[in-house]
N, C-alpha and C positions, 0 to 999 in steps of 0.2 A: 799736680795736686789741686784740686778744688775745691776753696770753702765757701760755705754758702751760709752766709753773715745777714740774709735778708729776713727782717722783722724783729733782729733782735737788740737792745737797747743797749749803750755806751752803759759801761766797757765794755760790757762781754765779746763785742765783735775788735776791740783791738786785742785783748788776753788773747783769744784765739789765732789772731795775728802775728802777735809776738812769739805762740809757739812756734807757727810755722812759719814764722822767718829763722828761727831756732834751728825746727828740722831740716829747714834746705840746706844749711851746712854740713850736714850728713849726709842726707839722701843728696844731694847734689840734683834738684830739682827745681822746677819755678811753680808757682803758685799763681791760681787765676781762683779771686776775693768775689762773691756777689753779692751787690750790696744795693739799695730799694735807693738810697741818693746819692748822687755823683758829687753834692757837695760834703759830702761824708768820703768819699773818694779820696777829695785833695786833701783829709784829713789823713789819709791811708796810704798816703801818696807822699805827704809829706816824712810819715815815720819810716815809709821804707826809706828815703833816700837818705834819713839821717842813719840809716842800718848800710849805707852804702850801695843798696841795691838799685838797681834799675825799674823805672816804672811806664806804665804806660797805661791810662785808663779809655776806655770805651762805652758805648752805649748802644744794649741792644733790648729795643722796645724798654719796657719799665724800670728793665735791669742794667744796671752799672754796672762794670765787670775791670778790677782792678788788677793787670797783670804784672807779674814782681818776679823779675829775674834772677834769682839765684847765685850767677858764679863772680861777685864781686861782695856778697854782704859781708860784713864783719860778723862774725862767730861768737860774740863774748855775751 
């Protein structure tokens, strides 16, 4: 699943987040974030891990792309 979070203003691109750390406990899927700042990243970076999930951020050209691993999040 891919959200594409670029251009849009806090919250709205963590709300969006939270669903879909939501749905990857169901779909049982991971999720790759794009986002215009990589220091917006460690902000994305930090909520997945407190969600338990795995993260791993990268950078391609202007894009930040925050990847969230699915099979350890906590569900609640």
């Amino acid at each position: 699943m891919v959200i594409d979070v670029r251009g849009l203003k806090h919250p709205e691109p963590m709300k969006k987040i939270r669903d879909a750390v939501k749905s990857m406990c169901l779909e049982h899927v991971n999720v790759e974030v794009l986002i215009d700042s990589c220091e917006y990243g460690k902000m994305i970076k930090g909520f997945a891990r407190m969600s338990g999930c795995q993260t791993e951020v990268t950078k391609e050209g202007e894009t930040c792309i925050v990847k969230i691993s699915g099979n350890m999040c906590k569900c609640s």
